[in-house]
C-alpha positions in Angstrom: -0.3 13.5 0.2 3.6 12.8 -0.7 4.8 10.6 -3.8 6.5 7.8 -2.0 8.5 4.5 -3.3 8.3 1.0 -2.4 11.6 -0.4 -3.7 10.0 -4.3 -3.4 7.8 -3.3 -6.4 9.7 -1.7 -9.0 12.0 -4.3 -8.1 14.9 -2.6 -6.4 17.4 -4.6 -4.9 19.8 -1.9 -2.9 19.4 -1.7 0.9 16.9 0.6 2.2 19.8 2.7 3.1 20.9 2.5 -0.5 17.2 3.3 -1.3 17.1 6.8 0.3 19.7 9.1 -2.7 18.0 7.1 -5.5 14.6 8.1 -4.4 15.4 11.3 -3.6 17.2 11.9 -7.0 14.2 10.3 -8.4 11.9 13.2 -7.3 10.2 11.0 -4.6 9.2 12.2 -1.1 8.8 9.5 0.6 10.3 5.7 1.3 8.4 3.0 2.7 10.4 1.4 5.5 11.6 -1.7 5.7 11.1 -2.2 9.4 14.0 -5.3 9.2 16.5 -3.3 8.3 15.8 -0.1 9.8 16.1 -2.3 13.3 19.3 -3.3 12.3 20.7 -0.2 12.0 18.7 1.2 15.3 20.6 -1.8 17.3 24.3 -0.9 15.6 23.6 2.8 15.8 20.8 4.6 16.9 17.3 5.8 15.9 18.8 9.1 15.5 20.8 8.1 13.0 18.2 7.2 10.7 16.2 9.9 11.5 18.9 12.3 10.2 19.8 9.6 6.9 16.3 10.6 5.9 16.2 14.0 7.0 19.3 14.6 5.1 17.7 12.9 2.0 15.0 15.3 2.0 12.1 12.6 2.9 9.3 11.4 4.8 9.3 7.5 6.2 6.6 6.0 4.7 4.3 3.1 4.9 5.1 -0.1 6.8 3.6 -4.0 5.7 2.4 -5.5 8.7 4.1 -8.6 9.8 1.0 -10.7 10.7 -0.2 -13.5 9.3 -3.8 -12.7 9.3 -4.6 -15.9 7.0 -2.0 -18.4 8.8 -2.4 -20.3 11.3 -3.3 -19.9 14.9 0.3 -20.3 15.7 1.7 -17.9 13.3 -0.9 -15.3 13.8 0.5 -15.1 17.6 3.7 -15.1 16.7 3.7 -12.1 14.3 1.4 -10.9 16.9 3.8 -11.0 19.5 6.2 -8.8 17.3 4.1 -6.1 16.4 4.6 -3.4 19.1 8.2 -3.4 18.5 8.0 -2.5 15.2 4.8 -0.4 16.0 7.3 1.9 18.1 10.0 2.1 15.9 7.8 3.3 13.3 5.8 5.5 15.2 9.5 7.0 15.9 10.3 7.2 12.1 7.1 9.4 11.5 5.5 6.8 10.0 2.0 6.2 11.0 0.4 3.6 7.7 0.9 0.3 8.2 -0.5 -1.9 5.3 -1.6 -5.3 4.3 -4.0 -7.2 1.6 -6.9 -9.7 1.9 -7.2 -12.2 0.1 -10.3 -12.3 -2.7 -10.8 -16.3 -2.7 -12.3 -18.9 -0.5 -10.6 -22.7 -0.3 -12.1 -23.8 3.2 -14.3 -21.7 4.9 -17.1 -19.7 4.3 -17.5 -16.4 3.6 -18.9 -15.5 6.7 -16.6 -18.0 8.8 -14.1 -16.1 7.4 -15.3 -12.7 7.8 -15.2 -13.6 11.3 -11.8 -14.9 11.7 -10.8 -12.0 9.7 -12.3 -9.7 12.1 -11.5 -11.3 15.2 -7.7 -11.0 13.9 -7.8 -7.7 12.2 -9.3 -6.2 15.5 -6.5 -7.8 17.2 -4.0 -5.9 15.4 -5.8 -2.5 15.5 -5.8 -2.3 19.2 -1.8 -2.6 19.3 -1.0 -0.2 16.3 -3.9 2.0 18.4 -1.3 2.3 21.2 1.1 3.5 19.0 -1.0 5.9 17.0 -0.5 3.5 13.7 -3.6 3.0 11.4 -3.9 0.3 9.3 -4.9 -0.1 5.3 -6.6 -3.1 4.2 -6.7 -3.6 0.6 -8.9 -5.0 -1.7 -8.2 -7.6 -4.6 -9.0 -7.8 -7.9 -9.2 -8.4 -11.3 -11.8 -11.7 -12.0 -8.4 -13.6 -12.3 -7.6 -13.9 -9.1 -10.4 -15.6 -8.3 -11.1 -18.0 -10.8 -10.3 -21.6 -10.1 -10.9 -21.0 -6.3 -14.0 -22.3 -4.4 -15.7 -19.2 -3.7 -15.3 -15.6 -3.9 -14.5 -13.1 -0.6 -14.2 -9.3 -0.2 -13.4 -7.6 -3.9 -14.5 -4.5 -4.0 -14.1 -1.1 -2.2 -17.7 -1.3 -0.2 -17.3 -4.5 0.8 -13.7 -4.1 2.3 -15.3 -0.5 4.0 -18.1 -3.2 5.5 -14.6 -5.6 7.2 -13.4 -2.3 8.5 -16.6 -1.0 10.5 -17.0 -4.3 12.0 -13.2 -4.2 13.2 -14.7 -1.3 14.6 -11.9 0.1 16.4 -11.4 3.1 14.4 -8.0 3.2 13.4 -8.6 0.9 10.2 -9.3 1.8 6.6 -8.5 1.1 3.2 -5.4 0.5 0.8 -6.9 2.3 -2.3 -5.3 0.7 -5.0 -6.2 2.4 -8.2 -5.5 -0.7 -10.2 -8.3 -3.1 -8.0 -10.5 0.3 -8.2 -10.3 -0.2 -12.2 -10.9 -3.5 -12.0 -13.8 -4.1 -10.1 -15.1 -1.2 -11.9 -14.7 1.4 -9.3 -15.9 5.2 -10.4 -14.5 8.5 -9.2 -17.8 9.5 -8.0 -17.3 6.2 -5.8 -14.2 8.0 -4.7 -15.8 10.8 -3.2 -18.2 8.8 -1.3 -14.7 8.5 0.8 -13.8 10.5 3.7 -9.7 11.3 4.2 -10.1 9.4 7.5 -11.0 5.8 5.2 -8.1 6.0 3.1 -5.0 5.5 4.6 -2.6 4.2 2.0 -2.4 4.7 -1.5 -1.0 2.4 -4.7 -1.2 3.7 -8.4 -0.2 2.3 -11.4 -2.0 1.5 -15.2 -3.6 -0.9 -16.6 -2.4 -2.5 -20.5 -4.5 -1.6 -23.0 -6.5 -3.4 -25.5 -7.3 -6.0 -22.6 -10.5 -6.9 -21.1 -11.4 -5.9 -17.7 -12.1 -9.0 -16.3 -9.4 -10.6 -18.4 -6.8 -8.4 -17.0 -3.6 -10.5 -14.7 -2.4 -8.5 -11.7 0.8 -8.8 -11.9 0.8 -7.7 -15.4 0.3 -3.7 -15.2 2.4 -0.7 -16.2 3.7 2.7 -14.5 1.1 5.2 -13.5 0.1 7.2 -16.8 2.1 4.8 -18.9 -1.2 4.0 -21.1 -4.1 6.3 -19.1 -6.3 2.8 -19.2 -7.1 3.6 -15.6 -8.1 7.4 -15.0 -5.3 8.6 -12.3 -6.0 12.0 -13.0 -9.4 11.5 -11.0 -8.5 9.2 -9.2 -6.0 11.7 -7.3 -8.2 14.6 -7.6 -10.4 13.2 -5.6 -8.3 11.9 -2.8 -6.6 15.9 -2.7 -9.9 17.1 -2.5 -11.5 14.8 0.3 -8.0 15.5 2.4 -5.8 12.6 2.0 -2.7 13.5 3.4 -0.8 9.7 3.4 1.8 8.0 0.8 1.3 8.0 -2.7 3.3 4.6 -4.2 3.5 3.3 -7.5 3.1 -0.4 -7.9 3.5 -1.1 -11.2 4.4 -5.0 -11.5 6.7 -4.2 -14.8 8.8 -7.0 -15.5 10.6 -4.1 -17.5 11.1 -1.6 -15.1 12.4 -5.1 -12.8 14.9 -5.6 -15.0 16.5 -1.9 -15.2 19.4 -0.9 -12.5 17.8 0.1 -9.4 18.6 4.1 -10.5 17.0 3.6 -13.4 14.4 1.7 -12.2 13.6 4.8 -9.5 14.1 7.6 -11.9 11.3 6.1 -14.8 8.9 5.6 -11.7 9.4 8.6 -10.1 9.3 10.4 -13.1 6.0 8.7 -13.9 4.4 9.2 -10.9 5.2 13.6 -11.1 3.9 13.9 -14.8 0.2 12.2 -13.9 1.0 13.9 -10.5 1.2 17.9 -12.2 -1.6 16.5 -14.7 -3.7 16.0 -12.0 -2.7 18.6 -9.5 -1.1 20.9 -11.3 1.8 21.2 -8.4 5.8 19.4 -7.7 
């Protein structure tokens, strides 16, 4: 597995090809790709070119977010649909083979198994274009409690139940988004952790949790940089996933209106940094 950044969520505002020397001076090994952008510069140059941009930056491309709205409507579904071997390709020509997305934890209209079904009618849809491409796709599970209150009932939150949505997709190229901060909060263990195979996993987020707070009173987009206040257990939580063989991106998602705020250098050098000292602690390796 590589340390990768996601400049969306530390907050970074540089192009991605601004992204690549302040990762890389950052100690990261990876870069998530923005897929937008990286077209742009395919059509205006080549796919060689940014091929060599990261091979010169001494990195890996990273993850993807899929560009389907699984939860829209008919209308948009197709339409995202329609654009996904495109970006599938380009991707697959990167080096980048984890695409990502979330589901959402709350029901407003349907039931929970009207919307497992759509979910996996849809879901399946997407697997068997990223299949062609030899993408696999993370799902990930939401939590803390908050999310869910106010809403009429209560969908997929927890690690076992989002497994369950990706055997019925049953196409075999789907797994999870483990994010350590939703495995806190719904109470997830590290022996859960190594009920997991390396082909489940296929895209990882870490970050903290504040302390003195509540589980169930904890606000998702309230956390803190991986190690910041050892709240969640990350030192487990990535021995694990070495020793079951997870080889994918690593990504800090921290939701720090502080670390938002910084310069983008700054903002990439405290997270990186972050991420390498719980990375050694748990690893012992650069």
């Amino acid at each position: 597995m590589f340390r990768n950044i996601a400049p969306e969520a530390i907050g970074i505002s540089a192009e991605w090809r601004g992204v690549l020397p302040l990762a890389r001076e950052a100690g990261f090994q990876g870069v998530d790709l923005n897929l937008d952008q990286v077209a742009k510069m395919v059509a205006e140059e080549s796919v060689d070119t940014v091929k060599e941009l990261l091979a010169n930056s001494h990195l890996r491309a990273g993850g993807w977010g899929l560009p389907v709205a699984c939860f829209g409507t008919d209308e948009n579904f197709r339409s995202g649909l329609a654009t996904l071997p495109q970006k599938a390709k380009l991707a697959s020509e990167l080096g980048s083979s984890w695409c990502y997305t979330w589901v959402l934890s709350w029901i407003d209209d349907l039931t929970f198994d009207e919307l497992f079904e759509k979910l996996t009618r849809r879901f399946r849809a997407v697997a068997e274009v990223l299949k062609d491409y030899g993408q696999r796709i993370g799902l990930e599970f939401l939590e803390p409690k908050t999310l869910r209150d106010g809403h009429q009932g209560e969908f997929i939150h927890t690690m076992d139940g989002m497994l369950e949505l990706c055997d019925a997709i049953a196409v075999g190229n789907v797994g999870l988004l483990l994010d350590s901060w939703h495995w806190h909060t719904s109470r997830g263990t590290v022996d859960d952790l190594k009920r997991l195979s390396a082909g489940d996993v296929v895209y990882v987020h870490v970050n903290d949790a504040p302390a003195g707070v509540e589980v169930d009173e904890l606000v998702d987009n309230r956390r803190k940089l991986p190690g910041e206040t050892g709240v969640i257990d990350l030192v487990g939580f990535l021995r694990v996933l070495s020793d079951i063989g997870y080889d994918g991106p690593v990504t800090p998602e921290p939701f720090s209106k502080r670390i938002a705020e910084l310069p983008d250098d700054e903002a990439a050098r405290e997270t990186g940094h972050a991420l390498l000292r719980v990375w050694q602690r748990a690893l012992g390796v650069d």
